[in-house]
C-alpha positions as CSV (number, residue, x, y, z in Angstrom):
1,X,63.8,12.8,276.1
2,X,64.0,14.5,278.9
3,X,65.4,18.5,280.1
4,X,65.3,22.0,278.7
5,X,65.3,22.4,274.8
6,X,68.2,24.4,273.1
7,X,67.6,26.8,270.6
8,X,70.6,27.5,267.8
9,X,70.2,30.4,265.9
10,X,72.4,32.2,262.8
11,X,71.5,35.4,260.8
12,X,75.1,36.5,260.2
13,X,74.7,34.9,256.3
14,X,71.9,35.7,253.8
15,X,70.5,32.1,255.0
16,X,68.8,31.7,258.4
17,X,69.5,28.7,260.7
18,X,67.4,28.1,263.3
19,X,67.4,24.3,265.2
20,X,65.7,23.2,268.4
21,X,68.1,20.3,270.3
22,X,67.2,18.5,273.0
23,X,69.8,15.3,274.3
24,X,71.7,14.7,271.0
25,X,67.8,14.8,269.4
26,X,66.0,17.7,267.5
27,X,65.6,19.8,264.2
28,X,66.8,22.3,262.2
29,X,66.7,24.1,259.5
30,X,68.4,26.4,257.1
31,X,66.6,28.6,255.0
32,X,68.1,31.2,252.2
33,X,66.0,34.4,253.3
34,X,68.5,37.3,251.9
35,X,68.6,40.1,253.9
36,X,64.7,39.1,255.1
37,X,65.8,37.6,258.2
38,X,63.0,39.0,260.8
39,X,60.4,38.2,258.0
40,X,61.1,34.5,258.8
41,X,62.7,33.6,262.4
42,X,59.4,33.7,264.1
43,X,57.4,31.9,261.9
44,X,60.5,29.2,261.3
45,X,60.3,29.3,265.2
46,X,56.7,28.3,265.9
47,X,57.2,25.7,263.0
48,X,60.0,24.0,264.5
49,X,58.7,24.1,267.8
50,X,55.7,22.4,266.8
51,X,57.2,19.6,264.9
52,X,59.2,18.7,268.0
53,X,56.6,18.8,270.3
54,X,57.6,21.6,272.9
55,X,56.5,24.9,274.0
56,X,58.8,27.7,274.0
57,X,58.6,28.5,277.7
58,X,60.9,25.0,277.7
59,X,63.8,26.9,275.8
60,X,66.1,26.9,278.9
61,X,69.8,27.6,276.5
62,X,70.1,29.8,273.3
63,X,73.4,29.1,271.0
64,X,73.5,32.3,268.9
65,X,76.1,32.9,266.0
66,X,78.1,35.6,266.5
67,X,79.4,36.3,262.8
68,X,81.3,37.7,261.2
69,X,78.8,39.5,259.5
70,X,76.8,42.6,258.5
71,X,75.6,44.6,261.7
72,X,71.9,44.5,260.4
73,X,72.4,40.5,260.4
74,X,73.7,40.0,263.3
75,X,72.0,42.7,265.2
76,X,68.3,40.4,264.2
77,X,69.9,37.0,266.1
78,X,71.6,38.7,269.3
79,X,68.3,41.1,270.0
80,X,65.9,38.4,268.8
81,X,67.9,35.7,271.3
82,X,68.4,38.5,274.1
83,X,64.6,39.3,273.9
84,X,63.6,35.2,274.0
85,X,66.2,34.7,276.7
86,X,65.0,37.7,279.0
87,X,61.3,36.5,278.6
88,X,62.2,33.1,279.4
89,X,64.8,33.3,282.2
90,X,67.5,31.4,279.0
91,X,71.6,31.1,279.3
92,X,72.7,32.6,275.9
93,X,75.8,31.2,274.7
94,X,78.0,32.3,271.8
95,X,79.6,30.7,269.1
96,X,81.5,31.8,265.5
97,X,79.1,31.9,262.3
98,X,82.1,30.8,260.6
99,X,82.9,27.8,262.8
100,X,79.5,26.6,262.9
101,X,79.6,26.4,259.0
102,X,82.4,24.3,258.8
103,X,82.5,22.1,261.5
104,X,80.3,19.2,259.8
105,X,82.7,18.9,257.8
106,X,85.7,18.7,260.0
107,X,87.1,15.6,260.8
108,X,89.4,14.2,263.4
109,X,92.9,15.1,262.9
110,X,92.1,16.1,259.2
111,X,93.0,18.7,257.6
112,X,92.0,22.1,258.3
113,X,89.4,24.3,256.9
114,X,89.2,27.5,256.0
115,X,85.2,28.7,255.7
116,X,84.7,32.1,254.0
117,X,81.7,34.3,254.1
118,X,82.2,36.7,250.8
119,X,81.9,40.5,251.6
120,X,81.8,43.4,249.6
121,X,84.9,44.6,246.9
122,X,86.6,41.1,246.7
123,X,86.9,40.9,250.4
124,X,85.8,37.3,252.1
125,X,85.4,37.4,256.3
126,X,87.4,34.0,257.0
127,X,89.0,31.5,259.8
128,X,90.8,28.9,259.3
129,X,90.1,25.5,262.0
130,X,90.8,22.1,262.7
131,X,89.7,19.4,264.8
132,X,91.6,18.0,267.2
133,X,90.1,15.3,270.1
134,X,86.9,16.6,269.0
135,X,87.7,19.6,269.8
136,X,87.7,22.9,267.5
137,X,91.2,24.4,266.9
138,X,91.3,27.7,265.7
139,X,94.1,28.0,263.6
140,X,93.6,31.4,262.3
141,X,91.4,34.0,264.3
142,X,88.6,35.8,262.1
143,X,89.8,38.2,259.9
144,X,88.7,40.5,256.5
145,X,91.2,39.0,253.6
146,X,91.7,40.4,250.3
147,X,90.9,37.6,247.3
148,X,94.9,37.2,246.5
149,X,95.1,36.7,250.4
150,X,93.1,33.2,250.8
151,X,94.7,29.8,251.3
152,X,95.1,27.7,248.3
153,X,93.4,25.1,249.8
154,X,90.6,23.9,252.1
155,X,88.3,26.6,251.2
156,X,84.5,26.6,251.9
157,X,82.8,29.2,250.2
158,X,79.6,30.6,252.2
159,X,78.5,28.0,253.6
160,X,75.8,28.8,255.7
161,X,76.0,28.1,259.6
162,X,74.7,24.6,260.4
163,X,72.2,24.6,263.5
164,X,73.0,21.1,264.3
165,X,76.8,22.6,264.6
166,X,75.8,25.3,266.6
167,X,74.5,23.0,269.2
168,X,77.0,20.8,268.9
169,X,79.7,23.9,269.5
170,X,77.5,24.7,273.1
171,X,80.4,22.7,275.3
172,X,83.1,24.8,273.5
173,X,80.9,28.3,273.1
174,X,81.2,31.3,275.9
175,X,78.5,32.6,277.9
176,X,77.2,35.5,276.5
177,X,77.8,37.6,273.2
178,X,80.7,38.9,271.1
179,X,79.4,39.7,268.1
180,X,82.2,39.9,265.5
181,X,81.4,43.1,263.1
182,X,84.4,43.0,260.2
């Protein structure tokens, strides 16, 4: 294997998903931390990189989930990637939290999914997506929905951002960050 590493990284969910990629290759994990986030990513970090073999002055791309999600979440991923990008010269790349949770389990020209993150007061943050020539179709941009709102089928129910995904989004992701707050 050869080229810059990629790091993937989600804190929009109570789980953190952090991955290192490298030419289709590479780890990741997903790790239920609560609201405990920055206890974690660093540690997780240093872990990962070692089990792969690399330093972290060969992260060259950062994939970062950009929710929906609470602000304190998301706020840990974008300054924690902004910070490792700025120190090592990265690209930072966006993608949705709620795409990346889904898209293992899209499949081509099946049907579509709808992944929901739940919120507070029956409210669920939610998108609904397809893939179509391997290529994610957003069917329904990300919105707040009321319980008696939801699709009555096709539903996954907080599942937590794959890291393996988020790498796998990077051809389809935008440079830079939009973090969605809902």
């Amino acid at each position: 294997m050869g080229g810059v590493w990629t790091l993937a990284l989600d804190t929009a969910t109570p789980y953190l998903a952090l991955g290192l990629f490298r030419d289709g290759e590479g780890l990741g994990r997903v790790v239920r931390v609560e609201r405990r986030h920055e206890e974690h990513l660093f540690s997780l970090l240093d872990e990962l990189l070692k089990e792969v073999g690399a330093r972290k002055e060969e992260i060259g791309t950062l994939v970062l989930g950009e929710g929906p999600g609470s602000y304190t979440g998301l706020r840990i991923a974008l300054a924690a990637g902004e910070g490792v990008a700025l120190g090592l010269s990265a690209r930072v790349y966006g993608v949705s939290s709620l795409l990346a949770a889904c898209w293992p389990f899209l499949e081509e020209g099946g049907p579509p999914l709808t992944p929901l993150f739940t919120a507070r007061n029956r409210l669920y943050y939610g998108a609904t997506y397809a893939k179509r020539e391997g290529k994610p179709v957003e069917l329904h941009p990300p919105a707040r929905w009321k319980a008696e709102e939801l699709p009555q089928e096709g539903l996954l129910l907080d599942a937590p951002p794959d890291p393996r995904a988020l790498y796998e989004l990077l051809p389809f992701a935008h440079p830079g960050l939009n973090p969605l707050y809902l």
